[in-house]
N, C-alpha and C positions, 0 to 999 in steps of 0.2 A: 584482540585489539587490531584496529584498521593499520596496512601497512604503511599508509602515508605518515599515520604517528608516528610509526617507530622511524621510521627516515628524518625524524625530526629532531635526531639526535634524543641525549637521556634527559637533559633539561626540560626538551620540548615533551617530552611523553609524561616524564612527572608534574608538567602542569597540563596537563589532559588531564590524567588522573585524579588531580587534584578538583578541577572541572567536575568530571563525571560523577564523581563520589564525594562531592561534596557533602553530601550527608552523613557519611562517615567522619568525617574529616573536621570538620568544624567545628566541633566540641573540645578538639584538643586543640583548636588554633586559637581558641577564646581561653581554655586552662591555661596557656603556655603565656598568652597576654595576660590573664591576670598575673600569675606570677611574677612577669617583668614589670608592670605596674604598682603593684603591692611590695613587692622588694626594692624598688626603687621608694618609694613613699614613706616604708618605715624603715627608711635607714638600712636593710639587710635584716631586720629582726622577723620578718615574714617567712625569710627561705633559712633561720638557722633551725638545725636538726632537732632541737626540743620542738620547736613552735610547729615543721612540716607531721613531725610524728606524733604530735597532739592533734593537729589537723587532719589526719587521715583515721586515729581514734573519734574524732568528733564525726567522722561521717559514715562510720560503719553501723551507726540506727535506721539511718536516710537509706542508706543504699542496701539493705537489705531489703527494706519494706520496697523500695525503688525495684529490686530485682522480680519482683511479685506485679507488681502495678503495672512493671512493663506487658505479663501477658495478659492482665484485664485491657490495657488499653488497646491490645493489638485486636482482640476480640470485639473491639467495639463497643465495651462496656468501661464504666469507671466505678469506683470505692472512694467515697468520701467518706467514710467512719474510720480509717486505719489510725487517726491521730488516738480522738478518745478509747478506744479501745485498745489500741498498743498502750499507753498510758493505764487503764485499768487491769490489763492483764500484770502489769510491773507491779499495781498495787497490789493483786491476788497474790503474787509471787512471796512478798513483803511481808504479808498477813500470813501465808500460809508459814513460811520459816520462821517469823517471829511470835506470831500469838500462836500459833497452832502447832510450832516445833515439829516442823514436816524437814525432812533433811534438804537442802539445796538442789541433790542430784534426783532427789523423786518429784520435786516440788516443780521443775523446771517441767519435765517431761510431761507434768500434768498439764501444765501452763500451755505449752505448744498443742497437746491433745485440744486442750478449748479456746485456743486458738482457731483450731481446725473445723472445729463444731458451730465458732460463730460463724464464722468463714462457709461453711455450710448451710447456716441457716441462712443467710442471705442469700446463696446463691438458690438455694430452692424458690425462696420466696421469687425470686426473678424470673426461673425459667418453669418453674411450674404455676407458680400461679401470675404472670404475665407483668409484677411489679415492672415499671422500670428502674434500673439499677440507682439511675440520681435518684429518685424517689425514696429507696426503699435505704440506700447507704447514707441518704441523710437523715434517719429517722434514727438508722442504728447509731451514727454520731449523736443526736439529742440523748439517747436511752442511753449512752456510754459514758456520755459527759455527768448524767445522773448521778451512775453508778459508781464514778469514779470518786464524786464527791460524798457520796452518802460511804465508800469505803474510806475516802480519808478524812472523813466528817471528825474525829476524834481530835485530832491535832493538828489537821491540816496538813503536816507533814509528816513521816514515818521514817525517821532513819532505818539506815539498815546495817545494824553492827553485827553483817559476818565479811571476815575478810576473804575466804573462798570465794565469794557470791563476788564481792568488789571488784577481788579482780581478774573477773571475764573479760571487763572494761578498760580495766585502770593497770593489769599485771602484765606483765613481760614473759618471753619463752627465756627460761634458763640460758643460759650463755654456755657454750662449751668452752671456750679460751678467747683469748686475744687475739688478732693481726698486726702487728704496728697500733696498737691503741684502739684497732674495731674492733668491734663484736664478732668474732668468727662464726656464728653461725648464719648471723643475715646475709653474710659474703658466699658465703658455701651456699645457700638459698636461692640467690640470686645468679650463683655463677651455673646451680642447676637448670633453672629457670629458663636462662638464656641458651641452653645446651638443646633444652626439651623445643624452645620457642623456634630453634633454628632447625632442625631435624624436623619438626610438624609443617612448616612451612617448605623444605626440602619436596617432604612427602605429598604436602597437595600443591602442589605445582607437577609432579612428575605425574600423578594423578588426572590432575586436567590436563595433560601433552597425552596422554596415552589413549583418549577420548578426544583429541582433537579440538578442545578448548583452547579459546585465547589466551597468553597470559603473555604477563608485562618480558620484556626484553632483560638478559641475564643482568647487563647492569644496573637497571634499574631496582630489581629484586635484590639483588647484592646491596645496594644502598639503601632499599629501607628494610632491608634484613640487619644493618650496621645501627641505623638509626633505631629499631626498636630495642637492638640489645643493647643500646647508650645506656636508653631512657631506662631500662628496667636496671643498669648497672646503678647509675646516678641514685635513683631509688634505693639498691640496695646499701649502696656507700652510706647516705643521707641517713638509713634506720641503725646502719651499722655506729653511727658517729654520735649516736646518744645511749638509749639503752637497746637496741635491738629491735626484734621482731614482738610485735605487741600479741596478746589473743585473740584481741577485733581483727586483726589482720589477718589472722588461721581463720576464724570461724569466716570472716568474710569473702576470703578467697576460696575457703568449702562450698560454701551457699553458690557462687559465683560459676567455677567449676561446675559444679551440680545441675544449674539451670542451664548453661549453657551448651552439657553433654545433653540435656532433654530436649531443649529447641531446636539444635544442630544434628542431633544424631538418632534420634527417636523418631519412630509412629505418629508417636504422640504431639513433638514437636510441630511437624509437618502440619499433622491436623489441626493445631493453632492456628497457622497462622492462614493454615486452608479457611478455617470460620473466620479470624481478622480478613482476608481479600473480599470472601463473597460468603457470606455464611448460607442462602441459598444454593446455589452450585456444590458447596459443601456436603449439604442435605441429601442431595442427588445423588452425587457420588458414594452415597452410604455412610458418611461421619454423623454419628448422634451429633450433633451440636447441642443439644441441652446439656448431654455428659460432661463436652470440654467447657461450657461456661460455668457448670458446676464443679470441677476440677481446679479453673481459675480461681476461683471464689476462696474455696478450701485450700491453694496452695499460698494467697492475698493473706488470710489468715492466721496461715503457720507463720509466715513473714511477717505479721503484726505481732505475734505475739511473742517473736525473737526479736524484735526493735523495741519491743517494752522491756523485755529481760534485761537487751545492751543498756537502753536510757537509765533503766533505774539504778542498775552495777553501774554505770558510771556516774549517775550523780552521787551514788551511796543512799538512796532513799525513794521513797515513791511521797507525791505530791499531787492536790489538787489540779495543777497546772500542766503537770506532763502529759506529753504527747499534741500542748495545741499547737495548731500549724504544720503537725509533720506530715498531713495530708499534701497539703501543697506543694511541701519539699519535694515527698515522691512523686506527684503528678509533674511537677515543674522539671526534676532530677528526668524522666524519660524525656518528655518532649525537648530538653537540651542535649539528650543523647540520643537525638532524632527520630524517636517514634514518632509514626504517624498521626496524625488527629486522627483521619482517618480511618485505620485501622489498617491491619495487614501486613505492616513494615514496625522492626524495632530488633531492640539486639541487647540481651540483660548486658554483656559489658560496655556498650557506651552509656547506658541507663548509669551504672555505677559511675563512670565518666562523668556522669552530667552531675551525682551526688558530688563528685568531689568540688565540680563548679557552685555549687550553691555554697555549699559551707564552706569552698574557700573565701567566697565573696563575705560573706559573713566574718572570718575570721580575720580577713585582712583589713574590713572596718573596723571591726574592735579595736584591731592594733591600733589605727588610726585616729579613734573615741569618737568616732563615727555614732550618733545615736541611731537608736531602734528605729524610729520613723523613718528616717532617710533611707535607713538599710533596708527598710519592706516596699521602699520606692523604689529603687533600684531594684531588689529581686521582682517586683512585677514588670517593671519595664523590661529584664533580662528575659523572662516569662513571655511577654507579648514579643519581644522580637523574634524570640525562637517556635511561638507557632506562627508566625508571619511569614518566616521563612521555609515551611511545612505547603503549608499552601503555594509560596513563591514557587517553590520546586516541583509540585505538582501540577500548577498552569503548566509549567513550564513543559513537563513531560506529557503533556497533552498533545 
């Protein structure tokens, strides 16, 4: 950081920051506004603890399949079939526990395996035989949508009377005790959380001083080190204050974790986003690029077909209709958590960021009996502003 910033006092440096990294940044400045908007509009019934901890179960389908999407898009490719076939994989799921009495914990495993396998067959089709990706992901969206129909052709709809299976979605982590009336273990969670969050940040900042990197001025790091332990307090308080820590909440914070030690900390990682900047250059320097587009593909996949498993446990059934639109959630969910059009740039946790913005925007209409069409006018226009603002920032850094 230039030293005339920091002479600028801490105000002045954290709106530089603010500036610079705006792309970071502005997915939580638009979460934070909806919230003050939506809670003011229904009365407080938007930010009370049932409604936030329903809302962050409602978008642990979006943001998984979101965590997956972000490395097709960094790569420069896209998946429009994640809806239909997240949706058919829920109904495979359904069919195989129900008519076919496969147990839940083998039935899943299978499910994810072809996941993996559709997820593969597309990406061959792309990098070996020269499909392109729109091409080839809208084809497996019409064949999916087929599939889905001709599986729940019987009834149209399939409940799903196991209550294991339900609640992945719908169950809560056991409670160890009370605090004053909270859930003691989402406080113990959160009060770890913040422990880990402050010590990781400790560590790469002394990290980048010891390599001679710039980094922000002690008080500035001191305050948004204060500020993110608030926000993940608040959070914890909020899950504590109904029933706890949900399962969508573990499994999405594993996926989450997961992808982020791979992008961040991996070979592997690097080489993603080596093929998103320049995938020539890439080539060069000796990365298969065919590998890593087929890795995305089959990792798109697994993630479709853990978004079909959440959707169907949380409706309780699989249906003709599941999964349409959750294409766009996810493509919409990164580029609000500022992946690039482009390719190159993106980051699976403001990807999940950007899921919470969509379904909260969702959920705060409903409150409101906001109908469907208004709501799919608004999420496009949310849509076009945020790659508008992709492009903006990239003139810019021209």
């Amino acid at each position: 950081m230039k030293t005339e910033v920091k002479n600028k006092g801490v105000v002045g440096e954290l709106l530089w920051m603010l500036q610079t990294r705006i792309r970071d940044y502005a997915m939580y400045i638009a979460l934070a506004a909806i919230f003050i908007i939506f809670g003011f509009a229904t009365g407080g019934s938007f930010l009370s603890p049932r409604n936030l901890t329903n809302l962050i179960n409602q978008t642990g389908y979006i943001a998984v399949m979101a965590v997956a999407m972000t490395l097709i898009l960094i790569i420069c490719e896209i998946d429009l079939s994640v809806g239909y076939v997240s949706g058919f994989l829920g109904a495979v799921t359904a069919i195989m526990m129900i008519d076919w009495h496969i147990n839940m914990w083998l039935a899943i495993p299978i499910v994810l395996v072809l996941g993996v396998l559709i997820g593969a067959a597309k990406g061959l089709i792309v990098t070996k035989m020269g499909v392109p990706a729109f091409v080839t992901t809208l084809a497996f969206e019409f064949a999916f949508r087929g599939l889905l129909s001709l599986a729940t052709s019987k009834n149209g709809t399939m409940p799903i009377p196991v209550d294991a299976f339900n609640a992945i979605s719908n169950g809560f982590v056991p409670n160890i005790g009370d605090i004053a009336g909270m859930h003691a273990l989402s406080l113990i969670v959160g009060a770890v959380v913040i422990v880990l969050m402050v010590f990781s940040r400790m560590k790469n900042r002394k990290k980048l001083q010891k390599y001679n990197f710039e980094v922000s001025s002690k008080p500035v790091f001191i305050i948004s080190t204060i500020f993110m332990a608030v926000i993940i307090g608040a959070v914890a308080v909020v899950l504590s204050l109904y029933r706890g820590l949900s399962w969508t909440i573990v499994i999405v914070a594993v996926v989450v974790l997961a992808y982020n030690f791979l992008m961040e900390k991996t070979r592997l990682g690097r080489h993603i986003y080596g093929v998103g900047g320049n995938a020539e250059a890439a080539r060069l320097a000796g990365i298969n690029v065919e590998n890593i587009r087929l890795f995305a593909f089959c990792s798109m996949g697994l993630m479709t077909a853990l978004g079909g498993i959440l959707f169907a446990s949380r409706m309780q059934a699989a249906s003709t209709t599941a999964g349409a639109g959750f294409e766009l959630d996810a493509i919409a969910s990164c580029y609000i958590g500022g992946t690039s059009t482009s390719g190159g740039i993106g980051k699976v946790t403001n990807s999940v960021v950007g899921a919470l913005v969509i379904m909260s925007l969702t959920n705060g209409l409903n409150l409101m009996g906001v109908g469907i069409a208004y709501q799919y006018i608004v999420k496009g226009v949310i849509f076009v502003a945020a790659v508008a603002f992709d492009v903006y920032n990239r003139k810019k850094a021209k």
